[in-house]
C-alpha positions in Angstrom: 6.6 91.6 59.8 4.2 94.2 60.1 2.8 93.6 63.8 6.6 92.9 65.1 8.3 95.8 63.5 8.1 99.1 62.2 7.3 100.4 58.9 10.0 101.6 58.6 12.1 99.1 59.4 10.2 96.7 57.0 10.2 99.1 54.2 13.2 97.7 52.5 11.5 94.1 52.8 8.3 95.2 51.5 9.9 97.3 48.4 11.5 94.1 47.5 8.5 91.6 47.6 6.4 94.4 45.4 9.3 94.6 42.7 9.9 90.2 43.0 5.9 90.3 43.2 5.8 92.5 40.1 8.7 91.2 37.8 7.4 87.6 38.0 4.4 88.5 36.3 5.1 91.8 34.3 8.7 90.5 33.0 8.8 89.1 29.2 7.9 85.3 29.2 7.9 85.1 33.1 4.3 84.5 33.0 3.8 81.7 30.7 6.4 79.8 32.7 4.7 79.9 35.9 2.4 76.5 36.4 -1.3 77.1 37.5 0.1 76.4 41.5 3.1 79.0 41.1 0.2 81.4 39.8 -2.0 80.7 42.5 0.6 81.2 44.9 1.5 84.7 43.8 -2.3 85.7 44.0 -2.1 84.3 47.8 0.8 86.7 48.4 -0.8 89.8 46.7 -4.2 89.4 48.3 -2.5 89.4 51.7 -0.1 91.8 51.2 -0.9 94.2 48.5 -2.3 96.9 51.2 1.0 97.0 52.9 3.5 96.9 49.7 1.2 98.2 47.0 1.4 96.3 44.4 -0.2 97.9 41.2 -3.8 97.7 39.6 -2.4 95.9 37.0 -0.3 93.4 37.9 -3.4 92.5 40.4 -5.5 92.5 37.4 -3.3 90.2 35.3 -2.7 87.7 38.3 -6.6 87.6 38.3 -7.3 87.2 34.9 -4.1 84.5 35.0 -5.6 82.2 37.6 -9.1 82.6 36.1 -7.4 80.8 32.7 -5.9 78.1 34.8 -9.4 77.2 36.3 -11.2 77.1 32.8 -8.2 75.6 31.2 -8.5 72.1 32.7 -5.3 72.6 34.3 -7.0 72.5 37.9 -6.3 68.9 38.5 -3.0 70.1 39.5 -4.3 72.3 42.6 -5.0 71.2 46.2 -7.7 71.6 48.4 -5.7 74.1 50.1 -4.5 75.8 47.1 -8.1 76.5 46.0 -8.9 77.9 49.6 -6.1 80.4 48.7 -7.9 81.4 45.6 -11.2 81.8 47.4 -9.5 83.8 50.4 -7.7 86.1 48.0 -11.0 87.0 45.7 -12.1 88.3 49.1 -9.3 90.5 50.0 -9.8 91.8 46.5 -13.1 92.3 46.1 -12.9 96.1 47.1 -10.3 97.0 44.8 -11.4 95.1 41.7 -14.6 93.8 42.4 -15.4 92.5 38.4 -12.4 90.6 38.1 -13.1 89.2 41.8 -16.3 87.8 40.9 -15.2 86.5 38.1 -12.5 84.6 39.4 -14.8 82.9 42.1 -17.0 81.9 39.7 -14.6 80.1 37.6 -13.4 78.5 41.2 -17.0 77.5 41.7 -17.5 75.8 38.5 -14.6 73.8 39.0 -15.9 72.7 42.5 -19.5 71.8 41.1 -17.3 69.8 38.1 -15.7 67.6 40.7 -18.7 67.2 42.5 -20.7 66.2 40.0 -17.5 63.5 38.5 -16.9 62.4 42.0 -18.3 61.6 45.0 -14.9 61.5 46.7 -14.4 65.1 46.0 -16.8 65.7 49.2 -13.9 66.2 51.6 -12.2 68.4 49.5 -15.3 70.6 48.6 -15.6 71.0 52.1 -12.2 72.3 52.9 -12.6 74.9 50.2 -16.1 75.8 51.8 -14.6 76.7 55.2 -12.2 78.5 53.6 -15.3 80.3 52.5 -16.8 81.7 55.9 -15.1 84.6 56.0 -16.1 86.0 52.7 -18.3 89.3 51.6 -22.1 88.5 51.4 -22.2 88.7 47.9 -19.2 86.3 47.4 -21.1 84.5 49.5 -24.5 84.7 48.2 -22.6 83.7 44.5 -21.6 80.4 46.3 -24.9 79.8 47.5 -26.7 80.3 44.1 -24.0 77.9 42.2 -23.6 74.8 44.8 -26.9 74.5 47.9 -29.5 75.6 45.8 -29.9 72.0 44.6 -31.9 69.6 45.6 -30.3 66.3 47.8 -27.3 68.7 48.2 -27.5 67.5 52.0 -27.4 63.7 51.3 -25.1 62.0 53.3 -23.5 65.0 54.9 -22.3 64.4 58.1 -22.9 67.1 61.3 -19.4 69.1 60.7 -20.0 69.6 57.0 -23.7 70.9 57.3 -22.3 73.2 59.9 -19.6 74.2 57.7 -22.5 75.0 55.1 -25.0 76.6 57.4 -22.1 79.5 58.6 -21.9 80.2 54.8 -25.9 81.6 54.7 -27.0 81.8 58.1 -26.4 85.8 57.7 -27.7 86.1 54.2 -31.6 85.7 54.7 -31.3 89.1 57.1 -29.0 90.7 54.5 -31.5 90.1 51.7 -34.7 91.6 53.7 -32.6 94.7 54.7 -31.3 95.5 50.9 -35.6 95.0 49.8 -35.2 91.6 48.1 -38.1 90.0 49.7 -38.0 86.8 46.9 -34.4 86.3 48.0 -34.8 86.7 51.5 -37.9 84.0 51.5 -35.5 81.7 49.2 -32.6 81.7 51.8 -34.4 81.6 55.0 -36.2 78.5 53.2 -32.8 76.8 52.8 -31.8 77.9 55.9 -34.9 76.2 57.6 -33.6 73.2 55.5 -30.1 73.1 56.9 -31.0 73.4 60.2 -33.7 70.9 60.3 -31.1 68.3 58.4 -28.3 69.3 61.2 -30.1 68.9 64.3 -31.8 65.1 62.5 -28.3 64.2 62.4 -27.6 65.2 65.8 -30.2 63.3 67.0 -29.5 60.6 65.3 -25.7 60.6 66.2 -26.6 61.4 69.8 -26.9 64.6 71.3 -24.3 64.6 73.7 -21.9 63.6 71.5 -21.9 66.2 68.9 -20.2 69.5 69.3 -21.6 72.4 71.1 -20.5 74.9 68.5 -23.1 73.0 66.0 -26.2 73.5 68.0 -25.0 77.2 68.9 -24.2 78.0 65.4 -28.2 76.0 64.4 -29.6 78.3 67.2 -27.9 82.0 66.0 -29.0 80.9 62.6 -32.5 79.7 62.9 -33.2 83.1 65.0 -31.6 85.4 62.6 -33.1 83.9 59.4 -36.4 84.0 62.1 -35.8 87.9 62.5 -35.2 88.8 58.7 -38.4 86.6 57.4 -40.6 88.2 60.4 -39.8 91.7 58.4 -42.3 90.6 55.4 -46.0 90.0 55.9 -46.0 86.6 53.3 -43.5 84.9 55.3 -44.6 85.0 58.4 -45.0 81.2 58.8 -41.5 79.9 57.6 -40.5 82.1 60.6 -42.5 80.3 62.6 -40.8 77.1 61.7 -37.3 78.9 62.3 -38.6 80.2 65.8 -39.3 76.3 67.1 -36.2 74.7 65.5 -34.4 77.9 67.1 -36.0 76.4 70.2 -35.3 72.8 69.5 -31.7 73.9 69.3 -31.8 75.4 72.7 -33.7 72.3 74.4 -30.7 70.1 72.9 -27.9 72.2 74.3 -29.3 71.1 78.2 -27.3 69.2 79.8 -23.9 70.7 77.8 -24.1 74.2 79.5 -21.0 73.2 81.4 -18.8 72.2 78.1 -19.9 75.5 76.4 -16.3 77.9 75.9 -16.5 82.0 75.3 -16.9 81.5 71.7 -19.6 79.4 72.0 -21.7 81.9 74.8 -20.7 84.6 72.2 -22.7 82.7 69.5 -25.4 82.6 71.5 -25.8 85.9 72.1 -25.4 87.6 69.0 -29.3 87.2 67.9 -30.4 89.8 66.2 -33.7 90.1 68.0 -34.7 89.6 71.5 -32.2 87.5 73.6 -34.7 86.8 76.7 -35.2 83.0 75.6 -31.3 82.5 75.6 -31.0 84.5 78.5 -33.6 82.4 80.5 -32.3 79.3 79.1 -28.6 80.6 80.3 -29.8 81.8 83.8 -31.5 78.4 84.4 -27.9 76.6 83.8 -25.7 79.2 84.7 -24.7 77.1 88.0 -23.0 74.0 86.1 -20.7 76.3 84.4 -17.0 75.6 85.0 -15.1 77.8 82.6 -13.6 80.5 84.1 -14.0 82.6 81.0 -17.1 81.1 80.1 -18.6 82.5 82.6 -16.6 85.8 82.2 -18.3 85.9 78.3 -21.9 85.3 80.3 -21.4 88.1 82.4 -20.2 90.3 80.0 -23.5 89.3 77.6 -25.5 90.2 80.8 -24.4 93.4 81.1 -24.9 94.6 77.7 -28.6 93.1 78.2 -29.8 94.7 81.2 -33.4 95.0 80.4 -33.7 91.3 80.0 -30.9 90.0 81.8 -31.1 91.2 85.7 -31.7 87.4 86.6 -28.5 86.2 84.7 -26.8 89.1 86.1 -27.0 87.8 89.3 -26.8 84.6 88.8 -23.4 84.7 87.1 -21.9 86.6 89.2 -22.9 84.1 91.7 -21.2 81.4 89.6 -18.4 83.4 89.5 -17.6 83.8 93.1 -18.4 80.5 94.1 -15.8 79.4 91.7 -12.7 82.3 92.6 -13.3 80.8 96.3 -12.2 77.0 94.8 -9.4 79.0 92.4 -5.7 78.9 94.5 -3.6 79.4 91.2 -2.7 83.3 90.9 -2.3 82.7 86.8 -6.0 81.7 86.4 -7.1 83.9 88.6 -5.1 86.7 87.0 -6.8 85.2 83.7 -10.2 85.5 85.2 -9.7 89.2 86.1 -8.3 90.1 82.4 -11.4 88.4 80.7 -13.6 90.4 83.2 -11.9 93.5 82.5 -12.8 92.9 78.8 -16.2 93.8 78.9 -18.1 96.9 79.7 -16.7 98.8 82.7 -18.0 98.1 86.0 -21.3 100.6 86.6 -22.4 99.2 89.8 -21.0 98.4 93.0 -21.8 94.4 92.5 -19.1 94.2 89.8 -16.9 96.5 91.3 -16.8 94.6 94.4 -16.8 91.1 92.3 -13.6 92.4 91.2 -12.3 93.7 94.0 -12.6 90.3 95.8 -10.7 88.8 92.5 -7.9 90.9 92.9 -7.6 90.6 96.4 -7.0 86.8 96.1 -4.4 86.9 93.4 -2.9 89.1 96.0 -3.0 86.5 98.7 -2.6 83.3 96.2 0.8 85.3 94.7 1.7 86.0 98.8 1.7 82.3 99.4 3.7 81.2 96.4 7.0 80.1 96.1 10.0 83.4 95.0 11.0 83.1 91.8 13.9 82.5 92.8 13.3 79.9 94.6 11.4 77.6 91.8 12.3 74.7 90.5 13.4 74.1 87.9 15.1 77.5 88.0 14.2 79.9 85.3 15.2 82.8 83.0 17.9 85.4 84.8 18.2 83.0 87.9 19.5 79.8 85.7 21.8 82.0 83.4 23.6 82.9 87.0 23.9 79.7 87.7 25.4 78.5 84.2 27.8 81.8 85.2 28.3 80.2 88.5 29.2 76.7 87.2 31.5 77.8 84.6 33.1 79.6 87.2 33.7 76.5 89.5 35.4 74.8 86.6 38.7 73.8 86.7 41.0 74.9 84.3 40.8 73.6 80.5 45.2 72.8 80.0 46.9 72.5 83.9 50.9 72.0 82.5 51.6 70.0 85.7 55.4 70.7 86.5 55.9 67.2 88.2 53.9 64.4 89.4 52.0 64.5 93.1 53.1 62.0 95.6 50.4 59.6 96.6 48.3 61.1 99.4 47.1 58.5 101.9 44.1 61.3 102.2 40.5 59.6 101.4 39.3 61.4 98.2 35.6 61.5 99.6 36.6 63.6 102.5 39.1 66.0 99.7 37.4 69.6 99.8 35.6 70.6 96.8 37.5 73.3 95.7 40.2 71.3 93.7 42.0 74.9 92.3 43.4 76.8 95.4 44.0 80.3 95.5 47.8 80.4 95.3 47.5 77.6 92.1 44.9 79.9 90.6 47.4 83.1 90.5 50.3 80.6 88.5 47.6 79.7 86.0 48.8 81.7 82.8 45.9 84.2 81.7 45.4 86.4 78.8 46.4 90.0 79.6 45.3 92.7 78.2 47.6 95.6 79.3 45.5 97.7 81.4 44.3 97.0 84.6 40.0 98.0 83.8 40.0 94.9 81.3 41.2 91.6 82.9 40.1 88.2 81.7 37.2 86.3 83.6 37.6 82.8 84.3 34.0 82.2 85.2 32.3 83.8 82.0 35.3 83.0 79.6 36.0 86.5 78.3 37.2 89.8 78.8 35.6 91.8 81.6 35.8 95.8 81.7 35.7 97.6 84.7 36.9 101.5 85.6 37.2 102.6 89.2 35.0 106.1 89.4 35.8 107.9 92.3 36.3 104.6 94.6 33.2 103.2 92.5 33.2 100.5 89.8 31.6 100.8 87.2 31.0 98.0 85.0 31.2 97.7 81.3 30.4 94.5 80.2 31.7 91.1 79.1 33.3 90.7 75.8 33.6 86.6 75.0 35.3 85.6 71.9 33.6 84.1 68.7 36.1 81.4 68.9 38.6 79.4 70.3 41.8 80.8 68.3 44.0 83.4 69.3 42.8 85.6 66.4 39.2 85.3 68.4 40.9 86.4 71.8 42.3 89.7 70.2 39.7 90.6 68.7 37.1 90.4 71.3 40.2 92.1 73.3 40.2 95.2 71.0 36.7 95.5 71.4 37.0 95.4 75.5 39.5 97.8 74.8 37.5 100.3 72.8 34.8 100.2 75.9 37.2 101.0 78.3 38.3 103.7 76.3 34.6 105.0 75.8 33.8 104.9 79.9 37.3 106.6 80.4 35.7 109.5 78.6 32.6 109.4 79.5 33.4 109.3 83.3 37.1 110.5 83.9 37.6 112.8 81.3 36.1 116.3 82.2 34.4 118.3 79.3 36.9 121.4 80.0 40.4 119.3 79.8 38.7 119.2 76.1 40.0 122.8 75.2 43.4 122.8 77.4 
C-alpha cells in the first residue's frame, strides 16, 4: 500500500491495522483464544509492518514471548512448513528492536526443527523449506542456526544438490564474518564446514552429471569456496584449509565450462562478488565470453568489467565484442530497448568504447522502431485505438425498440446487395430520444449516454459523456442531472465574464 500510495493516503489504513494488530493481543482473553497459527500469523503481520504502523514495544514483546510458548508447548504439530518460515522471517525483521526476545524465539523454532528431524526422516522437505526461508537472515541468526542443526556429523547424508545449496547460502558468508570480528576458532570451524559442503555439492554434481545440474549451484560453490578461502588466508594456522578452498573454488570454475552460455545476470553477479582477487573468474569469463547469448548476461559481464579495470581490460573487450555482434542479429526494438536499460545500469560510460557501444544501440532501436508497424495499425488493436472502435460499433448499432408503424411490403431487392447502413438518416431523426432541455447536452446514440457540449465563440468545447448506471428511467435522470451540472460549470467558466459577477 505503501509503494502505490501515499502516506497519507494510507494513514487511515495503517491506524486501523495497529489498533486491530494491538486489540487482538492486548484485549482481555483475546489472547488465550488465538491457536498457535492465528498467533503466528499476527507475528508475520507485525514483523512486516510494524515500521510503517508502529505497533508498540509491548505488544511486539507479548507476540514474541506468545509464539515462543506455542513452540515449547507441543502445540507445533499444528504449523506448516510455511508458517514456520514466517516465524523465522519475522525474528529477523525484529532482531533490531528486541534483539533478546528475537533470539529466543529462533531458538525455540530451531529446537522444534532438530525434534522433527531427529523423529522423522520425512521431515527433510519441510526442514528445508524453513532453511530457505532462512537465507536472508542477520549473521548471528544465522550463525545460531548453524551451531544447533550442520554442526553434526552425517548432517549431509542423502542430501540431494538443491538442499546442500540451500545450506551452503546459510554459511558461505560466515567464515569471513568470524575472521573480521577476531574469532579465529570460529572462523577455522566454519570455513572447515564450509570446505565440507562444497566438496559434498560438487560430488553430487558429479555424480548427477554436470550438465545437468543448475548453474546457480556451482556459482553459489565457487563465491563460497573463495570467500571462506579469503577469511581463513587472514590467520597464519589456517593457511592450508584455504588451500583446499582455493582448488575446489577452482574445481567449481572448471565445471561451469561448457554452461557459460545458460549463465543469467544473477548468476554472473555471483560470480563476481569475491571478496579477493577476481582475475581467475575474469580469465575464466573472457575465455567464454563468446558463447554468451543473454542479452543481459552479457550486459551484467560488462558491467563487472568495468568495475574491475585493473584485471579486466581483456573481458572488457571481449564483451563488448559479444555485445555488438549480438545487437547486429537483434531486430526487435523491445529487447533492444531492454539491452540499453541494463547497460545504462552500471557505471556511466568513461570512455569513448562504451559511449559509442551505446550509441550504436540506440541508433538501431531508432531504425528497428522506424520499420515497425503504427500502433495503430497493429493487430489485434490495442488500448485507446480498440476503445474507439467499441465507440464505433456501438455506434453502428441499430436501435434497441423500433415501434414499426406498419409492416414493409416485400422487396423483390436481393438482401446481399442491401447497403449496410440499415437506419437512414430521415428514420434516425423519428427515433424518440431522451431530451434533456437544452441544446449543450443531447443524448449520444453511439456511446449510450448524455453528451455535453457548449459552443465558445464558434468553438466546441467538450465536456464529457455521462452514461447511466442502469437501464431504468431513474438511471437516465440521474446521469441527466449530472450532465446538467457540467454544462452549468463550463457555462461559467467560459461564457460567464468575471465582471457580470458584480452587476
Amino acid at each position: 500500500a505503501l509503494a502505490a500510495k501515499s502516506r497519507t493516503t494510507c494513514a487511515p489504513l495503517l491506524e486501523q491495522l495497529r489498533l486491530a494488530l494491538q486489540a487482538s493481543i492486548e484485549a482481555p482473553g483475546c489472547e488465550e483464544a488465538l491457536t498457535a497459527a492465528d498467533r503466528v500469523e499476527l507475528l508475520g503481520a507485525a514483523g512486516e509492518l510494524h515500521p510503517a504502523i508502529g505497533v508498540t514495544t509491548a505488544t511486539l514483546r507479548r507476540l514474541l514471548e506468545s509464539c515462543q510458548k506455542s513452540l515449547e508447548s507441543g502445540s507445533e504439530v499444528q504449523l506448516s512448513p510455511g508458517r514456520l518460515s514466517l516465524v523465522a522471517r519475522a525474528c529477523g525483521r525484529l532482531t533490531l528492536d528486541l534483539p533478546e526476545e528475537s533470539m529466543q524465539l529462533f531458538q525455540a523454532l530451531l529446537n522444534h526443527l532438530h525434534g522433527a528431524e531427529a523423529r522423522s526422516q520425512e521431515a527433510g522437505p519441510a526442514v528445508s523449506q524453513v532453511l530457505r526461508a532462512c537465507r536472508q537472515l542477520p549473521a548471528q541468526l544465522r550463525r545460531q542456526l548453524v551451531d544447533k542443526l550442520l554442526k553434526v556429523d552425517g548432517r549431509f547424508d542423502g542430501l540431494g544438490a538443491n538442499e546442500l545449496e540451500v545450506r551452503l547460502l546459510l554459511v558461505h558468508d560466515l567464515p569471513l564474518q568470524a575472521a573480521a570480528s577476531g574469532d579465529e576458532a570460529g572462523c577455522r570451524v566454519l570455513g572447515s564446514l564450509t570446505r565440507e559442503l562444497v566438496q559434498k555439492l560438487l560430488d553430487t554434481i558429479e555424480a548427477q552429471g554436470r550438465h545437468e545440474a543448475s548453474c546457480s549451484a556451482l556459482a553459489n560453490s565457487f563465491l563460497a569456496a573463495s570467500t571462506a578461502a579469503h577469511g581463513l588466508s587472514t590467520l597464519s594456522t589456517a593457511e592450508d584449509e584455504a588451500t583446499l578452498l582455493e582448488a575446489l573454488a577452482v574445481r567449481a570454475l572448471d565445471m561451469l565450462d561448457g554452461r557459460w552460455s545458460q549463465l543469467v545476470p544473477l548468476e554472473v553477479h555471483t560470480l563476481f562478488r569475491v571478496p579477493g582477487d577476481p582475475s581467475k573468474v575474469a580469465a575464466r569469463a573472457a575465455k567464454h565470453v563468446s558463447s554468451m547469448q543473454d542479452p543481459a548476461a552479457l550486459a551484467a559481464l560488462l558491467q563487472a568489467a568495468l568495475a574491475l579495470p585493473a584485471t579486466a581490460d581483456r573481458l572488457d573487450f571481449a564483451t563488448r565484442a559479444a555485445l555488438r555482434k549480438l545487437v547486429a542479429s537483434i531486430k526487435d526494438s523491445r529487447q533492444l530497448s531492454s539491452m540499453e536499460a541494463a547497460l545504462r545500469k552500471g557505471p556511466s560510460p568513461v570512455n569513448d568504447q562504451q559511449r559509442s557501444l551505446l550509441s550504436g544501440i540506440r541508433d538501431q532501436i531508432f531504425g528497428a522502431i522506424l520499420k515497425e508497424e503504427p500502433v495503430w495499425n497493429r493487430r489485434p488493436a490495442r488500448g485507446y485505438v480498440r476503445y474507439v472502435e467499441q465507440c464505433l460499433e456501438r455506434g453502428r448499432r441499430p436501435p434497441r425498440v423500433v415501434a414499426a408503424e406498419e409492416a414493409a411490403p416485400e422487396s423483390s431487392v436481393n438482401p446481399l446487395e442491401m447497403p449496410s447502413i440499415v437506419v437512414t438518416t430521415s428514420q434516425a431523426k423519428d427515433i424518440d430520444l431522451p431530451k434533456s432541455g437544452i441544446s449543450g447536452v443531447q443524448w449520444h446514440a453511439g456511446m449510450e449516454g448524455w453528451e455535453v457540449k457548449l459552443d465558445v465563440r464558434g468553438r466546441k468545447v467538450l465536456g464529457g459523456y455521462f452514461k447511466p448506471r442502469g437501464y431504468s428511467d431513474e438511471a437516465k435522470e440521474e446521469a441527466r442531472e449530472e450532465a446538467l451540472r457540467c454544462w452549468e460549470g463550463l457555462h461559467r467558466q467560459h461564457l460567464v465574464r468575471p465582471h457580470s459577477l458584480h452587476t
